[in-house]
C-alpha positions in Angstrom: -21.1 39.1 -74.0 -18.0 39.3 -71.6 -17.9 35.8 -71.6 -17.5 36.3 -75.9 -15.1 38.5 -75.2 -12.8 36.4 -73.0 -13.0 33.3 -75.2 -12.3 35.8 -78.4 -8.9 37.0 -76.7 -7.9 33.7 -75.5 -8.1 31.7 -78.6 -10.8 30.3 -80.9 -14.2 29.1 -79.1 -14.5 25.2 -78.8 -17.2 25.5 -81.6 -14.5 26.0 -84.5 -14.2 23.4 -86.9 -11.6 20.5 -86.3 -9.1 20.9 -89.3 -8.9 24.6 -87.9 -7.6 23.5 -84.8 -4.3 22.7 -83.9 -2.8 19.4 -82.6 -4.7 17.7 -79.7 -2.1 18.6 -76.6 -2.2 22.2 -77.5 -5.6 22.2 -78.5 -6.3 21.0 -74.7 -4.5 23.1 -73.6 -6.1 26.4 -75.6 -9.5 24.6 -74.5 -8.7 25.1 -70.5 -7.4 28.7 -71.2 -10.5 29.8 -73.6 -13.0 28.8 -70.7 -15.2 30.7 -69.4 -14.3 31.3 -65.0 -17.4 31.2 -63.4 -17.8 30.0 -59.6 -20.6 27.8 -59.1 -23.2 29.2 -56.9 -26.5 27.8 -56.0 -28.6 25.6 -58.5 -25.8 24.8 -60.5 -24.1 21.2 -62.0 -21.2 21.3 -60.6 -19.7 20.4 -57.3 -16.6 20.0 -54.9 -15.7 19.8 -51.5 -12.3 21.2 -49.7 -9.8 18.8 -49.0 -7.4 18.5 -45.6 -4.3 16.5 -45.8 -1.5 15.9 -43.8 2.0 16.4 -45.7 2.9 12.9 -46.8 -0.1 11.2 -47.2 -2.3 11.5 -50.1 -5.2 14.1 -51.2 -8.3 13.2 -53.4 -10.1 15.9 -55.5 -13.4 15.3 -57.0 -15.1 16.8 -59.7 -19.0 16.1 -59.8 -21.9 16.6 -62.2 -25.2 16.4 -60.7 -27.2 16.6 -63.9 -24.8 15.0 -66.6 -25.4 16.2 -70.3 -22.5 14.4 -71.3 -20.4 17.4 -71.3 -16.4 17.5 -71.0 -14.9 17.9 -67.1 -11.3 18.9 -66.8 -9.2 19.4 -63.8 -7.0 22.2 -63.5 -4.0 23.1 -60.8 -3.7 26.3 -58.8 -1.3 27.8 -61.4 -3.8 26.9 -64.3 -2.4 23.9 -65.7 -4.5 21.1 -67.1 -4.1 18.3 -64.5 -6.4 16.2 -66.5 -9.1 16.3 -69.4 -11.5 13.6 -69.3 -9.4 10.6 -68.5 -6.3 12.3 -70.1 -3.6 13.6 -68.7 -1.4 16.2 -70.1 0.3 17.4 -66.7 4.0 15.2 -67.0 3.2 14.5 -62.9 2.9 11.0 -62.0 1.8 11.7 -58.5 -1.7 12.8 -60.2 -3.2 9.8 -60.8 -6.5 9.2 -62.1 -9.0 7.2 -59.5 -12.6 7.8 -61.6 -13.9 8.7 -64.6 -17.4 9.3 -66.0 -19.9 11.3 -67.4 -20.7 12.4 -63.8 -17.5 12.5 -61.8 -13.4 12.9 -62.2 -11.7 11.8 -58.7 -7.9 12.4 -58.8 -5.6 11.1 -56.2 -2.3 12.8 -55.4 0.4 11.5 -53.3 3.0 12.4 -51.1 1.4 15.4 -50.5 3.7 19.1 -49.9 3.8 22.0 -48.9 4.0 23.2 -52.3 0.7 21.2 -53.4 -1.2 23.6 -51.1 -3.9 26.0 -53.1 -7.1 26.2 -54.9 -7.8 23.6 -58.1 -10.2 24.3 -60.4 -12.9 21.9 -62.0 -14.3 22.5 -64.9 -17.3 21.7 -66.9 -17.6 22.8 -70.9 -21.3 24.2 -70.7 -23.3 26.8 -72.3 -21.9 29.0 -70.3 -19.5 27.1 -69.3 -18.9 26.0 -65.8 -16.4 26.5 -62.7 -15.7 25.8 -58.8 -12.5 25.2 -57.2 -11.5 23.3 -54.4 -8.9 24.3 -51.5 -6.3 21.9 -51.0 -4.8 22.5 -47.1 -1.2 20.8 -46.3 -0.9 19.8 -42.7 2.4 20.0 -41.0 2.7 18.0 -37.8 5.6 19.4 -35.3 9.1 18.2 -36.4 10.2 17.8 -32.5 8.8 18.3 -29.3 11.5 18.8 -26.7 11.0 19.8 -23.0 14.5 21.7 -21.5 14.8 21.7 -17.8 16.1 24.8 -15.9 18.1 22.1 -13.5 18.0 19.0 -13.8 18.4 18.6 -9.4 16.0 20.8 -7.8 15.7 21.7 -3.9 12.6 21.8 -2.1 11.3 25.0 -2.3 12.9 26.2 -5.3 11.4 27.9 -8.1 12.1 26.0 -11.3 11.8 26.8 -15.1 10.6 24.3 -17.8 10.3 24.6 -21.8 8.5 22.8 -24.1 9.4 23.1 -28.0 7.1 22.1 -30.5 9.3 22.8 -34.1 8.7 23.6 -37.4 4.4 23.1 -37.6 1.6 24.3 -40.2 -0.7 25.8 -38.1 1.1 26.7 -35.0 0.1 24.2 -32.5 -0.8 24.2 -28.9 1.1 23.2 -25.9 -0.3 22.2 -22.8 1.1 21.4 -19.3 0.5 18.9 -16.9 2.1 18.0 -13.5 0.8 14.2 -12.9 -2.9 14.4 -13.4 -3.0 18.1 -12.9 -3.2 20.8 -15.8 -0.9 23.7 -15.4 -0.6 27.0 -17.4 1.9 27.9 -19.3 2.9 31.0 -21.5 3.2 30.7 -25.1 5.3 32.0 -28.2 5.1 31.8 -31.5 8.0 32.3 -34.1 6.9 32.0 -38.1 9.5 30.8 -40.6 8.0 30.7 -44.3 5.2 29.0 -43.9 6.2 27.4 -40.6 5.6 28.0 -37.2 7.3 27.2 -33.7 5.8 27.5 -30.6 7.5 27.7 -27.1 5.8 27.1 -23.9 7.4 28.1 -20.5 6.3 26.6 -17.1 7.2 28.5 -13.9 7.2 25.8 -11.2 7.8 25.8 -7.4 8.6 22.2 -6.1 8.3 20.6 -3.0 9.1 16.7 -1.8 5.8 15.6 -2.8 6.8 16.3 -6.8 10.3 14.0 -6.5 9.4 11.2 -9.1 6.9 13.0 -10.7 6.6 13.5 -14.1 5.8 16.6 -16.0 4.2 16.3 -19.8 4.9 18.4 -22.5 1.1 18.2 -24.7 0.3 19.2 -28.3 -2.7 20.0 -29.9 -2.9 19.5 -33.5 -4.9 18.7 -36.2 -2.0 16.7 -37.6 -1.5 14.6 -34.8 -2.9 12.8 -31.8 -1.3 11.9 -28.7 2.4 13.9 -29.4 3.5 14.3 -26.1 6.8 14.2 -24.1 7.6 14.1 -20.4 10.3 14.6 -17.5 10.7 12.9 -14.3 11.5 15.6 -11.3 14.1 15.0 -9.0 13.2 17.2 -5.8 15.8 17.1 -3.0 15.2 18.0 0.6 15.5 18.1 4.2 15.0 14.5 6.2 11.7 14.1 7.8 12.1 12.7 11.5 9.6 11.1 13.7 10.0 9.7 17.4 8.1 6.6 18.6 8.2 4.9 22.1 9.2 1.3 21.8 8.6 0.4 25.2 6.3 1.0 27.4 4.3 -0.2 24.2 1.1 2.2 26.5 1.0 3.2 29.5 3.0 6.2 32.2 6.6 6.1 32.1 7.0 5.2 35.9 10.0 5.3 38.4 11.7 2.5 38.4 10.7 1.1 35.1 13.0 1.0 31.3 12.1 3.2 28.6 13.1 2.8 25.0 12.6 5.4 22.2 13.4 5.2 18.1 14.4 7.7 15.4 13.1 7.5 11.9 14.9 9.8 9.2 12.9 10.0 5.6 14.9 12.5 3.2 16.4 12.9 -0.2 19.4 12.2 -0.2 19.1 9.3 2.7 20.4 11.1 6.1 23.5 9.7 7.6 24.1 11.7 10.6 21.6 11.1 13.6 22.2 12.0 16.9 20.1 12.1 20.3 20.6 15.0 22.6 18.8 16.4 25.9 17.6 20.1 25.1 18.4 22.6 27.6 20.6 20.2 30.2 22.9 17.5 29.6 22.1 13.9 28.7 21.8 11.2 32.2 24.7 9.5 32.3 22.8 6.4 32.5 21.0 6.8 29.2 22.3 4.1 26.2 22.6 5.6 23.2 22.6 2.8 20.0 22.4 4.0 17.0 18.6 5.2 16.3 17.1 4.2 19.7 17.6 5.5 23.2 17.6 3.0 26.2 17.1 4.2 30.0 16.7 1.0 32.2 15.4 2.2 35.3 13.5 5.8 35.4 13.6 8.2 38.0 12.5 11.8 38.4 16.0 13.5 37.4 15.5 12.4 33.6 12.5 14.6 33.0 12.9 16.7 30.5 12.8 16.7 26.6 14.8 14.2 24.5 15.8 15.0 20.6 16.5 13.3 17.9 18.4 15.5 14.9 19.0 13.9 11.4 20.9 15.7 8.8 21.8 15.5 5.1 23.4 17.6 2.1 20.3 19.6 2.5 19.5 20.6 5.8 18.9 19.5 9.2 15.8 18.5 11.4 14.6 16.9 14.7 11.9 15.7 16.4 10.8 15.9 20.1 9.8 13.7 23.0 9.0 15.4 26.4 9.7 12.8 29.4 7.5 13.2 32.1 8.6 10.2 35.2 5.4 9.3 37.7 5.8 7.6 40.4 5.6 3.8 40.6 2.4 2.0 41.7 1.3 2.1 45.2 1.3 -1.0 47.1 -1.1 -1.8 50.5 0.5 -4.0 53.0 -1.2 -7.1 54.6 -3.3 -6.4 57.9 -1.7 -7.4 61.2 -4.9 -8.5 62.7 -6.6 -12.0 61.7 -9.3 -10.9 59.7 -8.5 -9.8 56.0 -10.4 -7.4 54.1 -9.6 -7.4 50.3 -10.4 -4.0 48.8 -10.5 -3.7 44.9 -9.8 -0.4 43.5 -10.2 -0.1 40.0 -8.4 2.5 38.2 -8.0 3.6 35.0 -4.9 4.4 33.0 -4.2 6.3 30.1 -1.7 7.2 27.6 -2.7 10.8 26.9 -0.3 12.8 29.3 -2.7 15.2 29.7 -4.8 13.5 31.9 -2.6 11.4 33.9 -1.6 13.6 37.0 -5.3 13.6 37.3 -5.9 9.8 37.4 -3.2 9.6 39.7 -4.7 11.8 42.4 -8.1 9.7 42.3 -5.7 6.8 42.5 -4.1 8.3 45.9 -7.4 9.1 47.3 -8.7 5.7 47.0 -6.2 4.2 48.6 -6.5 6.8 51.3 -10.4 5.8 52.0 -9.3 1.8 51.7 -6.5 2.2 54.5 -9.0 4.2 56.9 -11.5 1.2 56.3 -9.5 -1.0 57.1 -8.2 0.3 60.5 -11.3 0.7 61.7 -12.0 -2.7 61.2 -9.1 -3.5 62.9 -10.3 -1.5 66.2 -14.0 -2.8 66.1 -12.5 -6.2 65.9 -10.0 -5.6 69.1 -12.9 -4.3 71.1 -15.3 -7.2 70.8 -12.4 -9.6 71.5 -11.6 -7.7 74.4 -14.8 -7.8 75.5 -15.8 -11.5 75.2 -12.6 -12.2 77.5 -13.6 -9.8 80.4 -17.2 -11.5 80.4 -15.3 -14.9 81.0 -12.7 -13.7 84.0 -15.6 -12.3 86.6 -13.6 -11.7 90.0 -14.8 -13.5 93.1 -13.7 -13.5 97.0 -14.1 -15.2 100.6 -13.9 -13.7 104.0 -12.5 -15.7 107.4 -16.4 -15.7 108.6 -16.6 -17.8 106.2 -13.3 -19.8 106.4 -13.9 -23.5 107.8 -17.4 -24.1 107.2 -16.3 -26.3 103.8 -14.7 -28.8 106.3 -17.5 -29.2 109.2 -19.5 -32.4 109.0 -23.0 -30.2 109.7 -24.9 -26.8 109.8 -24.1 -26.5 114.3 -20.3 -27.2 113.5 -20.3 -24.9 110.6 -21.4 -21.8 113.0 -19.8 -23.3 115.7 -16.4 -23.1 113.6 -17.3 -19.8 112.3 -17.8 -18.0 115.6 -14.8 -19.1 117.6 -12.7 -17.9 114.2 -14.7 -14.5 115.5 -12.4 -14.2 118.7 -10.0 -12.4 116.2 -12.1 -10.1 114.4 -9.5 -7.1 114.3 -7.6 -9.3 112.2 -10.4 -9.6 109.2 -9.3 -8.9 106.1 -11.0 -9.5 102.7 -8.9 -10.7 100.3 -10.1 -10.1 96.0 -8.7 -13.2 94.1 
């Protein structure tokens, strides 16, 4: 009955006989308004589905009878104008265009979708009762510009810096993400509405150091609009050099008396250092030292250069050094040749390192080594003068004659030998032995 009732105020039912009715475009017209606006539930013949578009391209609607009696379909917009009736269409808007007709379906296209297209469009289907669904039409708006603003374009190390990202004029509001590199920051959002238009700003608090000169940081948006909209910024970070000291010569080893030593400066900074300078801390530099640009020559080492050397490097930024502690040890100690004719080679094997740390150690096993070697060795010396000695005693036994004796080589027999020896007895207070 209400349905009666509706058709009655609207205009005459669709049953009326044609010479009653007035001309065809009207008469379609009267048609769409006399019908019956029911939404289609469960069960029912008629069917839709919601359309998404992004403004500019082109949205399809399409009205579809399961069970097709043959009956009339019409398309209608959101402000109840006939789009189309059947394959007619009385709507004077050429972006409607017609893509299918049947019994069972009408499939519209419209292009160069707007803003304004945006809303719900009604298909109907002249049943008893008749019948009606709609279908939501939903106008994408991609962002119009996506800037990033930099609080200073030249950071310093250190600083605290502030970054914006401005995604303009998008339908929904979109969502900005941050990344440093490969890394996801977090930002903090807001959103400003114009009509039906949104735009989003996301700030970025950022403290930089030297490792984030060069690198960039992107500007993300999620949309449903659009894929991949991003934009990026290179950092320029600025800061103090970076020195490091190495030791060109000895390549390893003790810095010993006697010997050169050579050291070099290396300055890493943004901008490039130009002023490095080598100093001594805490006493003045030897007056021997060669200073040549980065490196530091001393030709021969002695115990008055200990101390700690410095190398300084400064730019528009700040200043920094690096430190080299001198420690001088004495030079290698030498044994000299035996004086006695047999040589005794010792071999004392040592060990050096470069770690400064152990070496005052090393050098006292050194020392005592040498120690034991030379106490060999003289004792060697003194066991070898002692048998030599001895052998030439054994050889020079001492040996003596006495004048009892004397004569008895020159007589011709035993008789003259006596006879000799006791007349040379006449004298016996003047017997003396004599030791050759």
């Amino acid at each position: 009955m209400a349905g009666r009732a509706q058709r009655s105020a609207a205009g005459p039912a669709p049953g009326l006989p044609l010479l009653l009715l007035p001309p065809p475009p009207l008469l379609l017209l009267l048609l769409a308004a006399a019908a019956a606006l029911i939404r289609t539930g469960d069960g029912q013949n008629l069917v839709t589905e919601d359309v998404t578009v992004v403004e500019g391209d082109v949205a399809t609607i399409s009205c579809r009878v399961k069970n097709s009696d043959d009956s009339v379909i019409q398309l209608l917009n959101p402000n109840r104008q006939t789009i189309y009736f059947r394959d007619f269409r009385p709507l004077k808007d050429s972006r409607f265009q017609l893509v299918n007709f049947s019994n069972s379906e009408l499939r519209v296209s419209l292009t160069n979708v707007s803003i304004s297209d945006e809303g719900r469009y009604f298909c109907q289907l002249y049943t008893d009762p008749p019948q009606e669904i709609y279908t939501t039409i939903t106008v994408l708006v991609p962002p119009r510009n996506l800037v990033i603003d930099i609080q200073k374009e030249t950071a310093v190390e250190g600083e605290e810096i502030e970054l914006n990202c401005t995604a303009m004029a998008s339908r929904p509001a979109t969502t900005i993400r941050w990344f440093k590199g490969n890394k996801e920051l977090t930002g903090k959002s807001e959103v400003e509405q114009w009509s039906d238009m949104y735009t989003v700003t996301s700030q970025l608090l950022l403290k930089v150091g030297r490792e984030d000169d060069g690198v960039p940081v992107i500007c993300l948006v999620d949309h449903p609009a659009v894929k991949d909209l991003q934009t990026q910024r290179y950092l320029e970070v600025m800061y103090k050099p970076q020195v490091r000291v190495s030791q060109n010569y000895p390549v390893q080893g003790l810095t010993r008396e006697g010997e050169p030593l050579e050291l070099s400066c290396a300055a890493f900074g943004k901008p490039q250092p130009t002023d490095m300078r080598w100093l001594r801390v805490d006493d003045e530099m030897p007056q021997h030292v060669v200073v040549s640009g980065s490196n530091l020559l001393i030709s021969n080492l002695n115990k008055t250069d200990n101390g700690t050397y410095r190398c300084e490097a400064s730019n528009a930024v700040g200043k920094s050094h690096a430190d080299y502690m001198l420690f001088v040890y004495d030079p290698p100690t030498t044994i000299p040749p035996p004086t006695t004719t047999t040589t005794t080679t010792t071999t004392i094997p040592t060990t050096i390192t470069d770690s400064r740390a152990g070496e005052e150690g090393a050098i006292r096993s050194v020392d005592h080594a040498v120690v034991g070697g030379v106490v060999a060795v003289v004792v060697f010396a003194m066991l070898c003068l002692l048998i030599i000695l001895g052998r030439y005693f054994a050889r020079h036994k001492g040996t003596y004659f006495t004048h009892e004796a004397k004569g008895a080589d020159d007589a011709a027999d035993a008789d003259t030998a006596i006879i000799n020896a006791e007349g040379g007895q006449n004298n016996s207070e003047e017997k003396k032995e004599y030791f050759i």
